[in-house]
VEXDREN-2710 file (C-alpha; in Angstrom, 1 decimal):
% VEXDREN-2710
k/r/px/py/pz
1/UNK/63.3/-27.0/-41.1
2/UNK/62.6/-28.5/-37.6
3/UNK/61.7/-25.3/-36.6
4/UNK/59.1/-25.5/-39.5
5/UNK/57.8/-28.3/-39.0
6/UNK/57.4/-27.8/-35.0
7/UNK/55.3/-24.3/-36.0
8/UNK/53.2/-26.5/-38.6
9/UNK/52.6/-29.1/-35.5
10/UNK/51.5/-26.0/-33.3
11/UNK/49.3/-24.3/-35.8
12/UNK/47.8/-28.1/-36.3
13/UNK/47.0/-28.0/-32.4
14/UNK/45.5/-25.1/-32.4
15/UNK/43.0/-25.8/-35.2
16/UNK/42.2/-29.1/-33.8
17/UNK/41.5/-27.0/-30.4
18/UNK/39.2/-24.4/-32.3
19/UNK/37.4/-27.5/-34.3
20/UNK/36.8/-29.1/-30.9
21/UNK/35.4/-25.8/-29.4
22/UNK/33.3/-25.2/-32.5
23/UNK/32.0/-28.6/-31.6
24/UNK/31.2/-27.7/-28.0
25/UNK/29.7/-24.6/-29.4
26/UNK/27.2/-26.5/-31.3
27/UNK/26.5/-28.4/-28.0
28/UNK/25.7/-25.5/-26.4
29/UNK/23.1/-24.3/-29.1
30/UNK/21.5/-28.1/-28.8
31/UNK/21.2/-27.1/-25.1
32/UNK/19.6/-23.8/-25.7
33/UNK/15.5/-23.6/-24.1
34/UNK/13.2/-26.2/-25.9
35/UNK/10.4/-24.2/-27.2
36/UNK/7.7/-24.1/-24.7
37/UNK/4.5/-25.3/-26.9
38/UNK/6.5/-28.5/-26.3
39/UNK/6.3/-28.6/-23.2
40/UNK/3.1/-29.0/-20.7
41/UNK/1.6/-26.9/-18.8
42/UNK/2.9/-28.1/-15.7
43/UNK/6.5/-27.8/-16.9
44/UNK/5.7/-24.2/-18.0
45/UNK/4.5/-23.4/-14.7
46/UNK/7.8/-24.4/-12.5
47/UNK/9.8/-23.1/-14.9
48/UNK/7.9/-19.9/-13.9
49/UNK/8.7/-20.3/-10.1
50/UNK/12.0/-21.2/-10.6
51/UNK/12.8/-18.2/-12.5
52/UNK/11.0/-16.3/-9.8
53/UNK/12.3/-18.1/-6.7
54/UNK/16.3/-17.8/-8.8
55/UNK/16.4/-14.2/-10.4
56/UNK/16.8/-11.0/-9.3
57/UNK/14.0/-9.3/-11.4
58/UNK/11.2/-11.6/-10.5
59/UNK/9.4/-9.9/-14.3
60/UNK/11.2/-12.4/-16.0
61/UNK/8.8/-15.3/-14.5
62/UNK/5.9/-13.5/-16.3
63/UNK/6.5/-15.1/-19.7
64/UNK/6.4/-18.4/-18.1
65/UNK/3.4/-17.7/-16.5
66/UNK/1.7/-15.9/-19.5
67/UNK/2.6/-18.6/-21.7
68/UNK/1.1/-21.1/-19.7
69/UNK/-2.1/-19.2/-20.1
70/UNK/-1.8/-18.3/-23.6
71/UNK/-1.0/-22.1/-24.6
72/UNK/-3.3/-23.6/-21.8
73/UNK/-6.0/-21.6/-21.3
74/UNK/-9.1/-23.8/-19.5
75/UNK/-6.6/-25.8/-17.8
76/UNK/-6.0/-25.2/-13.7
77/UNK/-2.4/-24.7/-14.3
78/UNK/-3.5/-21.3/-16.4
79/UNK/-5.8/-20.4/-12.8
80/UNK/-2.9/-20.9/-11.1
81/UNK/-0.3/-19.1/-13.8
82/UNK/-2.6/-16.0/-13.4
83/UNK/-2.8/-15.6/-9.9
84/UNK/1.0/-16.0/-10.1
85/UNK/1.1/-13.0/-12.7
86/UNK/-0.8/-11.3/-10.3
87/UNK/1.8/-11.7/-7.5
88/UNK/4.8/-11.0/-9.9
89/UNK/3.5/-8.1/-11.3
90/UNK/3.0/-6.9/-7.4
91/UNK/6.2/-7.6/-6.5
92/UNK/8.1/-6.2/-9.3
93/UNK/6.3/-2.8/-8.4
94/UNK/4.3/-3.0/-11.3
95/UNK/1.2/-2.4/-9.5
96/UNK/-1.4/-1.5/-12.5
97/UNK/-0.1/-5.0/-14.0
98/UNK/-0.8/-6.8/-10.6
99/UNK/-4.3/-5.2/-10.6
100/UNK/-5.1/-5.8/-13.9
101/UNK/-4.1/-9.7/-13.9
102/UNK/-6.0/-9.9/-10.3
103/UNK/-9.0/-8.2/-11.6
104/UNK/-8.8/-10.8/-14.5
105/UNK/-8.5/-14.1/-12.3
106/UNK/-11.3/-12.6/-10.5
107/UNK/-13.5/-11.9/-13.6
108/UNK/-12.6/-15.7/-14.7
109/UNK/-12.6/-17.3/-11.3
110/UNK/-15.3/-15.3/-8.7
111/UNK/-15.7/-18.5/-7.1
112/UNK/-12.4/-19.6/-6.6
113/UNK/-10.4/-20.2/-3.2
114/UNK/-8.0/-17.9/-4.7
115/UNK/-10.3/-15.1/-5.2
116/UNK/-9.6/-13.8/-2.1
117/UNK/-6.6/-13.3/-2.0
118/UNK/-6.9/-11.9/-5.6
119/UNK/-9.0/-9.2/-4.2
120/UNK/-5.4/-8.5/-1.5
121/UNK/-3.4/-8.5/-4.0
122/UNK/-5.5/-5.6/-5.8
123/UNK/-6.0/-3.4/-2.6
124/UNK/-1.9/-3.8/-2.1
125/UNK/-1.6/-2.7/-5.4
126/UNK/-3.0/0.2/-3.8
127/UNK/-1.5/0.6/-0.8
128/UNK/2.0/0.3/-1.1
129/UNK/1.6/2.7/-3.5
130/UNK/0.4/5.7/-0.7
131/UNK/3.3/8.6/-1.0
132/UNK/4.7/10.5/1.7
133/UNK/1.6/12.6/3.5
134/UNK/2.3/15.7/1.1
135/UNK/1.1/14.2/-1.6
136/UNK/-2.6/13.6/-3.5
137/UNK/-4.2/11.3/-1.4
138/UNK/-6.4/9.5/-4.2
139/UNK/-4.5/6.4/-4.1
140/UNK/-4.9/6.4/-0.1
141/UNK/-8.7/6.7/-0.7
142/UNK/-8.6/3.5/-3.9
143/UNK/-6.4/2.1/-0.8
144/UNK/-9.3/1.7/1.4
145/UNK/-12.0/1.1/-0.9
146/UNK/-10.5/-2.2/-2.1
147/UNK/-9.0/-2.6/1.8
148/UNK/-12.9/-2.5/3.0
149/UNK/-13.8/-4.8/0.1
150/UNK/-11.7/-7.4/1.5
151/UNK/-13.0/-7.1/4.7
152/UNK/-16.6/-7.1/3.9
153/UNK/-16.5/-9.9/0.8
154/UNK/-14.1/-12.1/2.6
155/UNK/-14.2/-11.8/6.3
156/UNK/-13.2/-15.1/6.9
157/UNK/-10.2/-15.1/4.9
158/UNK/-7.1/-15.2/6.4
159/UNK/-6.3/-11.9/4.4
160/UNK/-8.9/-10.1/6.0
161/UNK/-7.0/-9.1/9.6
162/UNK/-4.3/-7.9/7.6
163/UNK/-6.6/-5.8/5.7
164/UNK/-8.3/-4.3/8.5
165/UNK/-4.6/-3.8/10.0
166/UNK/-3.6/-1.8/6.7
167/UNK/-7.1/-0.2/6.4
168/UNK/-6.6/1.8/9.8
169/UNK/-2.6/2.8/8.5
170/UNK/-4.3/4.6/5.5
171/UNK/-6.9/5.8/7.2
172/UNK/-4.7/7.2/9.6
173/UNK/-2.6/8.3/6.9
174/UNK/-5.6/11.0/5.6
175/UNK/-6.1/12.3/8.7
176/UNK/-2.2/12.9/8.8
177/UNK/-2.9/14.8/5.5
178/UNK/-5.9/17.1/6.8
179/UNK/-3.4/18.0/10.2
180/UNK/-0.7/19.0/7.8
181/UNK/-2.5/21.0/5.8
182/UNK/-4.8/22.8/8.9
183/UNK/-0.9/23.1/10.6
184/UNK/-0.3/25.1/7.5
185/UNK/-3.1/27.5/7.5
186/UNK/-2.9/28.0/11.7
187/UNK/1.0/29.1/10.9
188/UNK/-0.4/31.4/8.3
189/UNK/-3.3/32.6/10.6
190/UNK/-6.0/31.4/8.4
191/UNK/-7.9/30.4/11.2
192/UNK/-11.0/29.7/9.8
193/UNK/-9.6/27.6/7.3
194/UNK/-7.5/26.0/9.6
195/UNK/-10.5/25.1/11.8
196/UNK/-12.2/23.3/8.9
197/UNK/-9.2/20.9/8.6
198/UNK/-9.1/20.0/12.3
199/UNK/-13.0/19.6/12.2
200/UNK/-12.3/16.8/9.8
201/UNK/-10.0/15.0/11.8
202/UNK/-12.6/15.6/14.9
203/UNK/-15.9/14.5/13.6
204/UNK/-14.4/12.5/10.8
205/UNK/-10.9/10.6/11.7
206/UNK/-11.4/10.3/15.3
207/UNK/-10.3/6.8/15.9
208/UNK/-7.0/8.3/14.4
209/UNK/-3.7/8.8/16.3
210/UNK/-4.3/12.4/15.6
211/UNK/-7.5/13.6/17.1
212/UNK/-6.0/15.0/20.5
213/UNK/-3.5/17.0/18.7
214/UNK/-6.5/18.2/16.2
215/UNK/-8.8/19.3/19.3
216/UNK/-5.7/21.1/21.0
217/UNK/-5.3/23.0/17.5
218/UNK/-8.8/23.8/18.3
219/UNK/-8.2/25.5/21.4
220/UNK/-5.4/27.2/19.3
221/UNK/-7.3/28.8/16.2
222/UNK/-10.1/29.4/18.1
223/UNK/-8.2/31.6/20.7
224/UNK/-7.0/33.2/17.7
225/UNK/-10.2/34.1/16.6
226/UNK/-11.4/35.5/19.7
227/UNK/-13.6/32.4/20.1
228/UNK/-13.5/31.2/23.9
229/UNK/-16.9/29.7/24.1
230/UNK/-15.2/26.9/21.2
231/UNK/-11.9/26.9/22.6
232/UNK/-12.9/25.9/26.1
233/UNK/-15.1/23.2/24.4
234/UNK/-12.4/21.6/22.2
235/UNK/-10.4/21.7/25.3
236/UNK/-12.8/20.0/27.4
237/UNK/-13.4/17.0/24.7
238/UNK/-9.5/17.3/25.0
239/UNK/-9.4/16.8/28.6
240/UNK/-12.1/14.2/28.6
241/UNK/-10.4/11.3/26.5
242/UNK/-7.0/12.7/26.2
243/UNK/-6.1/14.1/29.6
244/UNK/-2.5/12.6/29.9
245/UNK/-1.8/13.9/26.3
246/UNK/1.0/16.6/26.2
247/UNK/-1.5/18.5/24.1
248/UNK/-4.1/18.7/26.8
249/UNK/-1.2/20.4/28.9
250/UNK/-0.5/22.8/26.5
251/UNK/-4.1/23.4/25.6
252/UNK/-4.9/23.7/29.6
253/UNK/-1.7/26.4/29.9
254/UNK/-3.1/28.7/26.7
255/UNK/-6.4/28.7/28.3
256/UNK/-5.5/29.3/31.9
257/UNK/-3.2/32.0/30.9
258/UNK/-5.9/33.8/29.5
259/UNK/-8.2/33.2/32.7
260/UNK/-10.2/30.3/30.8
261/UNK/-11.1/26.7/31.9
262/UNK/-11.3/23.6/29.8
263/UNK/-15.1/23.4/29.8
264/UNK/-18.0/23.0/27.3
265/UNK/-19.7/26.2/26.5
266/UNK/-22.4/27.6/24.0
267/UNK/-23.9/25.8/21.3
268/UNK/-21.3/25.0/18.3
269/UNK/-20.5/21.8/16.7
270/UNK/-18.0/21.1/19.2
271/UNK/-20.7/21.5/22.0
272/UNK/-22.9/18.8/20.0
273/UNK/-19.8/16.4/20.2
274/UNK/-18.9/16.9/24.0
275/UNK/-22.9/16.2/24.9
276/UNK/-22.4/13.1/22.3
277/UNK/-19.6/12.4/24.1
278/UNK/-20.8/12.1/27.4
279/UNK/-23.8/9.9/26.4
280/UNK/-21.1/7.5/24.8
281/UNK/-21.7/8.2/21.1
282/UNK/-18.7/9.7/20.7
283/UNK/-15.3/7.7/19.5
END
């Protein structure tokens, strides 16, 4: 009986215990998120950042900052919640969301000291998506559309060095594009077509890292054609601007083997840049 009556005292504490934790339970669900048309917009908006500054997946801030334009929608915290959606869009990776919500704050607010950087945020968008060098270059050239907009809408911004910074990265980055694909063809002995590549890079992407190696590429196809009047040209330009280049060496040594000098001969397009050259019209 003692026995019985300890086990009826247990079984007593236990369902005190679960009682007391089903009343804790219900304190929880008090606790739970107030809903957020009670609260203003200002609240709404720090909740936002907080969730951005303290989670791992900064996405989740977006429904603050949505709501605080959806519920608030003339006031300056929405301005503020949508340039916010722009940046948290951007750096979540969702980069058509980030341009969309920047192309929004600038269609609302053109004037706006924030309009600026709006207009970043949307060549980023851009930018950071550029693939490896292999790959369709259309995003490279959206890249430097909204890159030169930047620049030329807001050239007092402090967003427009940075812009200029990234715009000569991707233009450097097409050129790197045209040299792959001329490398290709000169491997395969499509000279001609290689040629056209490299003439890009010449008349096109010279303030690139990658004219010297284009003009010594030059010298190569053209040899390959049988060409010397060109290839003693594009080695000339070479030697002009680019004479301490380890391309100019190894363009001097094919030409020199072959009893040619690095000079400008005949009347091509490469003879109209040397002479522009010389006169200082030329990169």
């Amino acid at each position: 009986m003692t026995g019985g009556k300890s086990g009826a005292a247990v079984l007593g504490c236990l369902l005190l215990v679960g009682m007391l934790a089903g009343c804790g339970g219900g304190g929880g669900a008090a606790s739970k998120e107030v809903p957020l048309d009670t609260l203003s917009a200002e609240q709404i908006y720090k909740k936002g950042e907080l969730t951005l500054e303290g989670e791992r997946n900064p996405k989740n801030a977006i429904h603050y900052f949505t709501e605080v334009e959806r519920l608030y929608p003339y006031s300056d915290w929405a301005r503020r919640a949508l340039i916010m959606q722009a940046f948290t869009y951007h750096k979540n990776r969702d980069y058509e969301e980030a341009r969309q919500a920047a192309q929004r704050f600038l269609d609302f607010y053109p004037g706006d000291e924030d309009a600026a950087y709006a207009k970043y945020l949307m060549a980023l968008s851009y930018y950071d998506q550029i693939d490896e060098v292999g790959r369709d270059q259309g995003l490279t050239f959206q890249a430097l559309q909204a890159l030169r907009e930047v620049i030329e809408q807001y050239p007092d911004s402090e967003y427009a060095r940075s812009a200029m910074l990234k715009f000569d990265l991707a233009f450097d980055h097409l050129a790197a594009k045209e040299m792959e694909i001329g490398r290709y063809y000169l491997k395969q002995r499509h000279y001609t077509a290689a040629i056209n590549r490299f003439r890009v890079v010449v008349q096109d992407f010279q303030t690139t890292t990658h004219t010297a190696e284009a003009l010594h590429r030059l010298v190569e196809a053209y040899l390959g054609l049988g060409l010397t009047d060109e290839a003693q040209t594009a080695g000339a330009i070479l030697g002009h601007n680019y004479q301490s280049s380890p391309f100019y060496d190894d363009s001097y040594k094919l030409l020199t083997k072959r009893g040619l000098e690095p000079k400008a001969k005949g009347n091509s397009w490469l003879a109209k840049v040397y002479r522009q050259m010389i006169k200082g019209e030329w990169l």
